[in-house]
C-alpha positions as CSV (number, residue, x, y, z in Angstrom):
1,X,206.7,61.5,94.8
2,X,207.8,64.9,96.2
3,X,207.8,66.1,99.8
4,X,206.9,69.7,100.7
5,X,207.6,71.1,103.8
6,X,207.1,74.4,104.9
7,X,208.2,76.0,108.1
8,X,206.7,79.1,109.2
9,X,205.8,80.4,112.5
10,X,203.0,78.8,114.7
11,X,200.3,82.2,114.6
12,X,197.3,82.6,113.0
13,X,196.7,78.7,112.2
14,X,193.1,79.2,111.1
15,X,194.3,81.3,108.6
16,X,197.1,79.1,107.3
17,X,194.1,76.1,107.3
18,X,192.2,78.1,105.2
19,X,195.0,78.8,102.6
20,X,195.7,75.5,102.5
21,X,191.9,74.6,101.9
22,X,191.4,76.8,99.3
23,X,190.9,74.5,96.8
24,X,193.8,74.5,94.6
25,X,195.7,71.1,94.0
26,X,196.6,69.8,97.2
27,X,194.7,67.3,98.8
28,X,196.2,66.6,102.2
29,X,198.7,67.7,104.4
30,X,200.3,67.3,107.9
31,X,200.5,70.0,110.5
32,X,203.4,69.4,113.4
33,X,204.0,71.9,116.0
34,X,207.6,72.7,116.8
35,X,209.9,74.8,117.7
36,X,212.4,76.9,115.6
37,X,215.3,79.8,116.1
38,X,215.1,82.5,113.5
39,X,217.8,84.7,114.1
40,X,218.9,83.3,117.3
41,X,215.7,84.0,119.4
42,X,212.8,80.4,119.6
43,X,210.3,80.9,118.7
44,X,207.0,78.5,118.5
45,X,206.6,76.9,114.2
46,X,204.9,74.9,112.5
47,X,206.0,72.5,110.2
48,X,203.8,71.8,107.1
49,X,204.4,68.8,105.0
50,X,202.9,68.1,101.6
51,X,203.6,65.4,99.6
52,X,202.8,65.1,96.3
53,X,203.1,63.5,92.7
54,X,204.8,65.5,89.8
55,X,202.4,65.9,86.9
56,X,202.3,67.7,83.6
57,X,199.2,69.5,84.7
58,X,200.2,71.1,87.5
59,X,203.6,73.1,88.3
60,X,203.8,71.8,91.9
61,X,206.6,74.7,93.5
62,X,204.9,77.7,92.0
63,X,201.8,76.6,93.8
64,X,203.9,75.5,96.9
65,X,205.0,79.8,96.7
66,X,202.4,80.7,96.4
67,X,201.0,79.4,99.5
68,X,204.1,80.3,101.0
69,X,203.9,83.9,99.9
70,X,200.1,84.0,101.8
71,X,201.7,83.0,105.2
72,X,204.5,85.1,105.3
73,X,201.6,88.1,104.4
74,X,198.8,87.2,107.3
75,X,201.9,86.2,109.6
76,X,203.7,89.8,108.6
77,X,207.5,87.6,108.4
78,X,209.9,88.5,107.1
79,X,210.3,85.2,105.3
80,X,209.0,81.6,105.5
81,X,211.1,78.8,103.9
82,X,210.1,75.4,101.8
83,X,212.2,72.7,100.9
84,X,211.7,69.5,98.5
85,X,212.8,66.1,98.3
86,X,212.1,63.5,96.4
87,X,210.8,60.6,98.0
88,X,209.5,57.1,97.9
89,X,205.9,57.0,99.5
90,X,203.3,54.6,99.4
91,X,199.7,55.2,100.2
92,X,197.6,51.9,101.3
């Protein structure tokens, strides 16, 4: 299983909601409020984390840009970062 977890500023969170609802591939996520430094000032984040298992079907990170392209447009940053791990997860 993969983790996805992107960090972007905490605006606009109705907007983010509905690009993550979209209805492409994901099926669940977890929204944390935080708070971040982006080039030394705080600033209030959100921390979005998506895991998921790699298929054949689906090419997991381009979707995972894509998403992240969309925030960074309706938040006008300058740029919003993912990572991913691989993980062990188990869902009961």
């Amino acid at each position: 299983m993969q983790k996805y977890t992107i960090y972007t500023e905490n605006k606009n969170l109705d907007k983010i909601e509905a690009i993550l609802n979209n209805g492409i591939v994901i099926e669940g996520y977890t929204i944390i409020n935080t708070q971040g430094y982006w080039q030394g000032l705080k600033e209030n984040a959100l921390k979005i984390e998506i895991l998921l298992e790699p298929c054949d079907k689906f090419n997991y990170t381009n979707i995972i840009k894509t998403i992240c392209k969309r925030i960074k447009r309706v938040n006008k940053q300058e740029a919003v970062l993912f990572t991913v791990e691989k993980i062990e997860a188990c869902l009961i």
